[in-house]
C-alpha positions as CSV (number, residue, x, y, z in Angstrom):
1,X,0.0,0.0,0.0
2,X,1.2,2.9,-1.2
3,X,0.8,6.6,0.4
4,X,1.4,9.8,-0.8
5,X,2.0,13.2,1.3
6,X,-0.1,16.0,0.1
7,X,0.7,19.5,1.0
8,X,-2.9,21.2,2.0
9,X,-3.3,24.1,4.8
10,X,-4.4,22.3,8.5
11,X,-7.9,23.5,7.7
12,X,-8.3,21.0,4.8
13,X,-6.6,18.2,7.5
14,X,-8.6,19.0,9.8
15,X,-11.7,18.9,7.5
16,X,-10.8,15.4,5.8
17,X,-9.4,14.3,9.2
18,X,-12.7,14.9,10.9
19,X,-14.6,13.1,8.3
20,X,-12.8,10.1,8.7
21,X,-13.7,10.4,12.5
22,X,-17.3,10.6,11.5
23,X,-17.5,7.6,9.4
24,X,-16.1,5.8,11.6
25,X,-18.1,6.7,14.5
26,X,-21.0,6.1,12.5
27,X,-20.1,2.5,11.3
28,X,-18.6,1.0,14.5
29,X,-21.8,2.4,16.6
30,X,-24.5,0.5,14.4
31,X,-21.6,-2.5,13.9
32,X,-21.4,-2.3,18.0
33,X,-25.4,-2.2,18.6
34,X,-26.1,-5.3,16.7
35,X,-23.3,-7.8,17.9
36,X,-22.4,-8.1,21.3
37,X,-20.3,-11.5,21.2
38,X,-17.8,-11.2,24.1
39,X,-16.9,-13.8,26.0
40,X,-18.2,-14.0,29.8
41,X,-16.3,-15.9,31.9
42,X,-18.2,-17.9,34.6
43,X,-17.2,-15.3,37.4
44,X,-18.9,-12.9,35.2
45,X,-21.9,-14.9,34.8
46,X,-22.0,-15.3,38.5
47,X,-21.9,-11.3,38.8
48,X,-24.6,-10.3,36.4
49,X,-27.3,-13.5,37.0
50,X,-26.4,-13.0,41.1
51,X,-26.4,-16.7,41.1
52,X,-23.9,-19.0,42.8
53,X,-21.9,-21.5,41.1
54,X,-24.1,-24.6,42.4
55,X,-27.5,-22.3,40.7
56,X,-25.6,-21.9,37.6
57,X,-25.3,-25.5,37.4
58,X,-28.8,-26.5,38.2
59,X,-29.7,-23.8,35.4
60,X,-27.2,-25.7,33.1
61,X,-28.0,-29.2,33.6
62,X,-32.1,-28.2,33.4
63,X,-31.0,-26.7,29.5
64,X,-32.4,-23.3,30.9
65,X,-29.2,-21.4,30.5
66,X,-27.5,-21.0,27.0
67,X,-24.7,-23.6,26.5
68,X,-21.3,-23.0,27.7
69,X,-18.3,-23.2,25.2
70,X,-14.4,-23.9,25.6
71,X,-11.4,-22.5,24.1
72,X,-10.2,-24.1,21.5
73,X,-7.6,-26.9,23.2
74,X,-8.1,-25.6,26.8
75,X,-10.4,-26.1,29.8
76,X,-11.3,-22.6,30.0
77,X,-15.1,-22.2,29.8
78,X,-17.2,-19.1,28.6
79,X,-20.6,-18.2,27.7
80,X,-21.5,-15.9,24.8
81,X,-22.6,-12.0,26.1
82,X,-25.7,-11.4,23.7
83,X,-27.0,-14.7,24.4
84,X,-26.7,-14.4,28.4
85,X,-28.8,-10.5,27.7
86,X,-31.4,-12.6,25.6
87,X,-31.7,-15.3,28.4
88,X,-32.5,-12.7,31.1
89,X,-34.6,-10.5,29.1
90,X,-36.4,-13.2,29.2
91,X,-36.6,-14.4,32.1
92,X,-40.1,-13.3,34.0
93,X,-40.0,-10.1,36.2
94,X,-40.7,-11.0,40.0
């Protein structure tokens, strides 16, 4: 990839500078607001469910709670963000 240096005043930088920013902004926020795929690690879990371990468990083993997933060639266990937030939204209000 090739780049060139273009001699403009700081005005025009700024300008085309700010644009880029912009775009950017733009893209990422609707990219952002539709995929929320980060990993949550069981302490997580535990933190925004407010459930112990031994809950979490019953939960799993009932196939009430989404399925938890490893890393690839490790122990390390994680459950996927967006479908944790779908889980509770629907879970009934008390």
């Amino acid at each position: 990839m090739t780049f060139f240096v273009l001699d403009v005043s700081k005005d025009v930088k700024y300008a085309f500078v700010s644009l880029i920013h912009a775009y950017r902004r733009d893209n990422m926020s609707a990219k952002t607001a539709k995929v929320q795929d980060r990993a949550i690690r069981p302490a997580q879990l535990q933190e925004m469910l407010g459930l112990s371990r031994s809950a979490i468990h019953r939960l799993h083993a009932a196939g009430l709670l989404p399925s938890k997933r490893r890393y690839t060639g490790g122990s390390s266990i994680f459950y996927i963000e967006s479908e944790i937030l779908e889980f509770m939204k629907n879970q009934p209000q008390v």
